[in-house]
C-alpha positions as CSV (number, residue, x, y, z in Angstrom):
1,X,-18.1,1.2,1.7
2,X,-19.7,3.3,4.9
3,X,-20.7,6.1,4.5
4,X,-17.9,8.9,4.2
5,X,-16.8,12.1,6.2
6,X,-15.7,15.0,4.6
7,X,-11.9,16.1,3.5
8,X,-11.2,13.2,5.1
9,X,-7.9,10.5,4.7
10,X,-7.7,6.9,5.3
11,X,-4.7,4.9,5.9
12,X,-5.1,1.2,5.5
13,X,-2.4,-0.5,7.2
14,X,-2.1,-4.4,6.0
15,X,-0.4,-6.7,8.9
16,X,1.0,-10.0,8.4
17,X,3.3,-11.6,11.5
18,X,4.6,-8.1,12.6
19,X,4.1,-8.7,16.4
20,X,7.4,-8.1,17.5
21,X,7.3,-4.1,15.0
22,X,3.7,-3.6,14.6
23,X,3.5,-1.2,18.3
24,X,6.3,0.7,17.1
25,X,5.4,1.1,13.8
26,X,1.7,2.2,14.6
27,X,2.9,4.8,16.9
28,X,5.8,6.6,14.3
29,X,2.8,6.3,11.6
30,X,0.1,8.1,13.9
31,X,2.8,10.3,15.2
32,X,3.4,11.4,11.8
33,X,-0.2,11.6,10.5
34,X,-0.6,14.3,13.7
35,X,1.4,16.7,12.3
36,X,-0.4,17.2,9.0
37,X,-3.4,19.5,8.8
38,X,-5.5,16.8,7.8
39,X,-8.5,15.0,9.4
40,X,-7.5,11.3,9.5
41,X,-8.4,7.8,10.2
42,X,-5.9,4.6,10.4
43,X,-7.5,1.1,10.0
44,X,-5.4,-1.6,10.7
45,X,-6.3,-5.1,9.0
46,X,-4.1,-8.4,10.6
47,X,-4.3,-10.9,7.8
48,X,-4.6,-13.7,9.6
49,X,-4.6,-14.5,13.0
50,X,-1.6,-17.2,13.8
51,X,0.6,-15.0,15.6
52,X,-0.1,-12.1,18.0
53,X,0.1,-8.9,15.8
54,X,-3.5,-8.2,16.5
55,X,-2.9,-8.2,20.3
56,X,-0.1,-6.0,20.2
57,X,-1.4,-3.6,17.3
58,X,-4.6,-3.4,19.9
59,X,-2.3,-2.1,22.8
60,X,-1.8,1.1,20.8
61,X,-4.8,3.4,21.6
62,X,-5.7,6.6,19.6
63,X,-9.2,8.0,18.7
64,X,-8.2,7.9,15.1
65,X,-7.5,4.1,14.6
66,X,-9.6,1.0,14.3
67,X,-8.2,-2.7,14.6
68,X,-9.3,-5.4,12.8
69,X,-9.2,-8.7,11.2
70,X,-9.4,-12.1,10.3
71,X,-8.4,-15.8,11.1
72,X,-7.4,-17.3,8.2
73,X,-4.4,-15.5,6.1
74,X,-5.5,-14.0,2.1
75,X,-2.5,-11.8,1.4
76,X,-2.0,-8.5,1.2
77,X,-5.0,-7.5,-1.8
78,X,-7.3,-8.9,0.3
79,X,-6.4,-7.1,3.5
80,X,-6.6,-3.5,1.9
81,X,-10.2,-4.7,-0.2
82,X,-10.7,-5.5,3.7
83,X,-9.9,-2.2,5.2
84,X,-11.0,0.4,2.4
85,X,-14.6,-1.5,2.8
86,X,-14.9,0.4,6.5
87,X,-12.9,3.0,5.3
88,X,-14.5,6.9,5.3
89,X,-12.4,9.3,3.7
90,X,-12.3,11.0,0.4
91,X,-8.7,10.2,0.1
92,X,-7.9,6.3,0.3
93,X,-4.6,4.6,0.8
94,X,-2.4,1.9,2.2
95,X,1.2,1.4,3.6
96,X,2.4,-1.9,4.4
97,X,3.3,-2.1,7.7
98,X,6.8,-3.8,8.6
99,X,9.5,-0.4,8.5
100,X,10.5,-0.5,5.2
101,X,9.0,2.4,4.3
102,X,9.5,5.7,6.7
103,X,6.2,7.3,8.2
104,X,7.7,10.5,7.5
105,X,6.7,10.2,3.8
106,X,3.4,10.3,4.5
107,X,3.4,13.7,4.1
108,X,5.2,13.9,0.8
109,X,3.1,11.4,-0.7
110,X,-0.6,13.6,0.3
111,X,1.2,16.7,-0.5
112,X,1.7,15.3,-4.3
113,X,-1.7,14.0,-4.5
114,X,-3.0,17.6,-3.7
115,X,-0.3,19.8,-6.1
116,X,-0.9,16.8,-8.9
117,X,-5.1,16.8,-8.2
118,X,-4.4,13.1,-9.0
119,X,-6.8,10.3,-9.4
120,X,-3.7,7.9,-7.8
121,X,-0.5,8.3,-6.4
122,X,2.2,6.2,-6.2
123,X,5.4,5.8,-3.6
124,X,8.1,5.1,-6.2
125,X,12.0,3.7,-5.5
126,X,12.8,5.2,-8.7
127,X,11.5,8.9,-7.9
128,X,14.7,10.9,-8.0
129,X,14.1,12.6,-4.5
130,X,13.7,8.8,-3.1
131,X,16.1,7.6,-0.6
132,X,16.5,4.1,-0.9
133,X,18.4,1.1,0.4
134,X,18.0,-1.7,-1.6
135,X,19.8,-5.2,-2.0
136,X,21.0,-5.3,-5.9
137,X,19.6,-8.9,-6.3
138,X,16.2,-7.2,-6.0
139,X,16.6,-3.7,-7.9
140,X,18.0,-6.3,-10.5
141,X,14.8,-8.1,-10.0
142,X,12.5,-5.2,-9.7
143,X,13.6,-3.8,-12.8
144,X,13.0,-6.5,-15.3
145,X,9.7,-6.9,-13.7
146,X,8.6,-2.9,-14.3
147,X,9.9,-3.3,-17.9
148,X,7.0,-6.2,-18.2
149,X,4.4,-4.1,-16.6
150,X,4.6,-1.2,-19.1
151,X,5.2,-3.4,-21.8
152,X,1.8,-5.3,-20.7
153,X,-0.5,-2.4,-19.4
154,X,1.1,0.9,-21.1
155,X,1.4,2.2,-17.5
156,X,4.0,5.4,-17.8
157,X,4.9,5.0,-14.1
158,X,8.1,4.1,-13.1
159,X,7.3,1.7,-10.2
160,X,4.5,0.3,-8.8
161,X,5.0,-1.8,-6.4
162,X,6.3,-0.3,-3.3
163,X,3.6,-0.4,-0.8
164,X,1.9,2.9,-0.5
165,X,-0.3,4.2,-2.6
166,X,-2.8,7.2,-2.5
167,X,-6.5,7.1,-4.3
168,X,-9.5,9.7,-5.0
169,X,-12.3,7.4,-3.1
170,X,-14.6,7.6,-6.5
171,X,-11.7,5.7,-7.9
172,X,-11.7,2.9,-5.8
173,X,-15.2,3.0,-5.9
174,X,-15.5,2.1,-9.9
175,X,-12.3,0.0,-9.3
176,X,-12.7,-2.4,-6.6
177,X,-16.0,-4.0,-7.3
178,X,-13.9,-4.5,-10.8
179,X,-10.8,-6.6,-9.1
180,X,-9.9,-10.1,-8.5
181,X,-7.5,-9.8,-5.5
182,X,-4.5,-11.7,-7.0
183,X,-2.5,-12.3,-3.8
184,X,0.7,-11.2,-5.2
185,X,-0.5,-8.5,-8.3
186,X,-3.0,-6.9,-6.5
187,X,-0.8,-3.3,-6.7
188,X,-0.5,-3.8,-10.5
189,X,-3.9,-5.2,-10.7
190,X,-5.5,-2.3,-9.0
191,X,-3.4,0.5,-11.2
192,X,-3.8,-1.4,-14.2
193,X,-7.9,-1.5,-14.0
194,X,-7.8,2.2,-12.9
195,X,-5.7,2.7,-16.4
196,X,-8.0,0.7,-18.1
197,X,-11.3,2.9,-16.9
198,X,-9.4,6.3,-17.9
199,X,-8.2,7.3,-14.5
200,X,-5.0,8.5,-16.3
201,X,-4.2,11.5,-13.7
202,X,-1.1,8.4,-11.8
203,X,1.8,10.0,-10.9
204,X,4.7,8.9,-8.6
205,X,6.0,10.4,-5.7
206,X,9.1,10.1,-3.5
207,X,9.8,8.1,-0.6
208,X,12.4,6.6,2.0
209,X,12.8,2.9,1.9
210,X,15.1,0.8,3.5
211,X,14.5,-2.8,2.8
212,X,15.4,-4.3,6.8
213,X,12.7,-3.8,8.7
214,X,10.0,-6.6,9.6
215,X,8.2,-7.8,6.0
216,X,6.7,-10.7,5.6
217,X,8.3,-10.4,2.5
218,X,12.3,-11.4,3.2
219,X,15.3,-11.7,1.4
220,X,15.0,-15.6,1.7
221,X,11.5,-15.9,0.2
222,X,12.0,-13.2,-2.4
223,X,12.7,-14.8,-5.5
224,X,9.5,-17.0,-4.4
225,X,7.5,-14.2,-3.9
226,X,8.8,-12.9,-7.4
227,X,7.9,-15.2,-8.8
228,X,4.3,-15.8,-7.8
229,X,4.2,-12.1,-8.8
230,X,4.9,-12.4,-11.9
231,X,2.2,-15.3,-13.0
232,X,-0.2,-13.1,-11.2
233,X,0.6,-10.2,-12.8
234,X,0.2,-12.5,-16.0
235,X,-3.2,-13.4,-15.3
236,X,-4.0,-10.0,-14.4
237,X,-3.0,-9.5,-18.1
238,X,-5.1,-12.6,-19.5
């Protein structure tokens, strides 16, 4: 990792074919990130470059974000790794980019990490302040899967995968060099190391989710995607 700035927050966004949303959602995310009295930096990290999300995301010009990438698609762990490697800040996280999840919790989710003096926070779906709209196939879904995570890693969190996630930078910093970037665990794999080193201060925080916006991750190819989750999350376990 470069070398930091002070009192400092990076946002690591993770793009995967979002070319038709990514514009838009840069802008409501930067928009947002304005209005807090925070110094702030956005890196933007296109997995993959088979479509023309790192074209468009380029088009959107602000002193405070960097664009970058690479040809050949990893998944999502990898693109974050990717982006908190240039990162700066003292506080590190990521948001997936696509919609689901409203810009305007970005505050809400800092705000938490500062009353809570957390090592990690969490967005969490099942946060009773969190606004959600949710097919039932997938909170049916989501729920088994959460029951397997605490029973596996003893993590008292309610959630953890929803895609945006706050860390202390010394955190990551013991953590990452620690990882092995499963494609489809890497938020459980990443809170379940962090566990396993003592970083116990996780709490969860509320957010506004609405499951139509642009994801790579569709209603189609969900139970796919669940599924790879799960044996990841297994060998995360093993």
């Amino acid at each position: 990792m470069e070398k930091r700035a002070p009192k400092l927050l990076s946002l690591i966004i993770p793009v995967y074919h979002q070319e038709k949303t990514i514009q838009k959602n840069l802008r409501a995310i930067l928009g947002e990130l304005e209005l807090l009295a925070f110094p702030y930096e956005v890196i933007v990290v296109v997995d993959g470059q088979d479509d023309g999300s790192l074209h468009e995301a380029e088009k959107v010009k602000s002193s405070h974000l960097m664009v970058t990438g690479y040809q050949t698609n990893h998944g999502k762990g990898y693109a974050v790794r990717f982006g908190m490697a240039k990162s700066k800040g003292d506080i590190i996280g990521f948001l997936d980019a696509g919609g689901d999840i409203h810009a305007d919790g970005i505050s809400m989710i800092l705000a938490h990490f500062r009353w809570y003096n957390a090592d990690i926070i969490v967005g969490s779906k099942r946060h009773p302040a969190s606004k959600v709209v949710y097919p039932y196939e997938r909170k049916i879904l989501s729920l088994g899967y959460q029951m397997i995570v605490r029973l596996l890693f003893g993590l008292s969190i309610r959630d953890s995968q929803v895609g945006v996630k706050l860390f202390r930078r010394e955190v990551l910093e013991d953590v990452l060099p620690r990882l092995l970037v499963k494609q489809f665990a890497f938020d459980i794999e990443i809170l379940a190391v962090a566990n396993h080193l003592g970083y116990s201060r996780i709490f969860e925080a509320p957010v506004e989710l609405n499951f139509a916006g642009a994801s790579s991750i569709t209603n189609t190819n969900f139970v796919s995607v669940a599924l790879r989750t799960l044996w990841d999350t297994l060998a995360v376990y093993y």
